[in-house]
N, C-alpha and C positions, 0 to 999 in steps of 0.2 A: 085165635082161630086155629081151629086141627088142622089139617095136610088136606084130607080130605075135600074138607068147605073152602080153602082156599085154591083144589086144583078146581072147583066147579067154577070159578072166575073167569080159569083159562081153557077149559073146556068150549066154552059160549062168550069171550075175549072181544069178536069183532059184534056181536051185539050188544055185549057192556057197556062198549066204549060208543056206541052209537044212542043209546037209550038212556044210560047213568048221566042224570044230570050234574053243574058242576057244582063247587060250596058257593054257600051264600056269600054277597055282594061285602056284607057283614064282615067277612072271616078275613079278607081281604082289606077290607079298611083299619083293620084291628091292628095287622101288622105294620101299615102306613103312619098308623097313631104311632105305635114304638122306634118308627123309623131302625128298624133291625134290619132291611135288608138294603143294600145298593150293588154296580157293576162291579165293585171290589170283594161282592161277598162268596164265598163257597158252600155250595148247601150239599150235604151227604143224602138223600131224598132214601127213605127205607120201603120196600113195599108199591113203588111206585103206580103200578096198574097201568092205567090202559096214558096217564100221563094229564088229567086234568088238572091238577096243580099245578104240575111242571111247568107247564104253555101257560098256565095264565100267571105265572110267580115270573116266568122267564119273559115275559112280554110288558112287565110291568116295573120290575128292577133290575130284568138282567143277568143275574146272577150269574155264575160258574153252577151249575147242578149235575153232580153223578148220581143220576136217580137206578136203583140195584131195584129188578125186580126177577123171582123166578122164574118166573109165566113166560116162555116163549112168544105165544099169541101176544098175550099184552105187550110185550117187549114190540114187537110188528105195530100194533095197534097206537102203540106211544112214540115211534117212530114219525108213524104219517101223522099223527097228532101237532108234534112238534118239529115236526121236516127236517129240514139242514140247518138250523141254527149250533153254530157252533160251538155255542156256550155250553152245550146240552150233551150229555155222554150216556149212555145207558149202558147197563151192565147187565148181563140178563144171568144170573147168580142169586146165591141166597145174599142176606146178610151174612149170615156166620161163615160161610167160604168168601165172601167178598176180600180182598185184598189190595189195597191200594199200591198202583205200581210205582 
């Protein structure tokens, strides 16, 4: 995706995340079949948006997740998404400046 079609994301952020529905039920069982995630696991999350994954990966095994998204707004928007759960860190950076402290 260009710079452009991705700042129109964060542009309109708190409608996204209010409207974007989330992945199928499917996407989510798939993972449970390979048993790849548990509370021991750490997931690097790229791109993260407005945070529907995050909340529902984080609500179902737990994880450690530093979800890196650029978007400001979204950064907000995936905030209240997934509240004070501790497990949860957002980074609101690119990937390619992300750096892990």
């Amino acid at each position: 995706m260009n710079k452009r079609k991705a700042a129109s994301f964060e542009s309109v952020a708190s409608i996204y995340a209010r409207i974007r529905p989330g992945y199928a039920e499917a996407v989510y069982q798939e993972i449970e079949t390979h048993k790849i995630l548990s509370a021991n696991s750490v997931l690097l999350e790229i791109g993260a948006g407005h945070g529907v994954a995050t909340k529902e990966i984080a609500g179902r095994w737990s994880p450690t997740i530093i979800a890196v998204e650029p978007g400001k707004n979204l950064c907000k928007a995936m905030q209240e998404r997934t509240g004070k759960n501790p497990k949860v860190t957002i980074e609101n950076t690119t990937f390619e400046a992300y750096e892990k402290s």
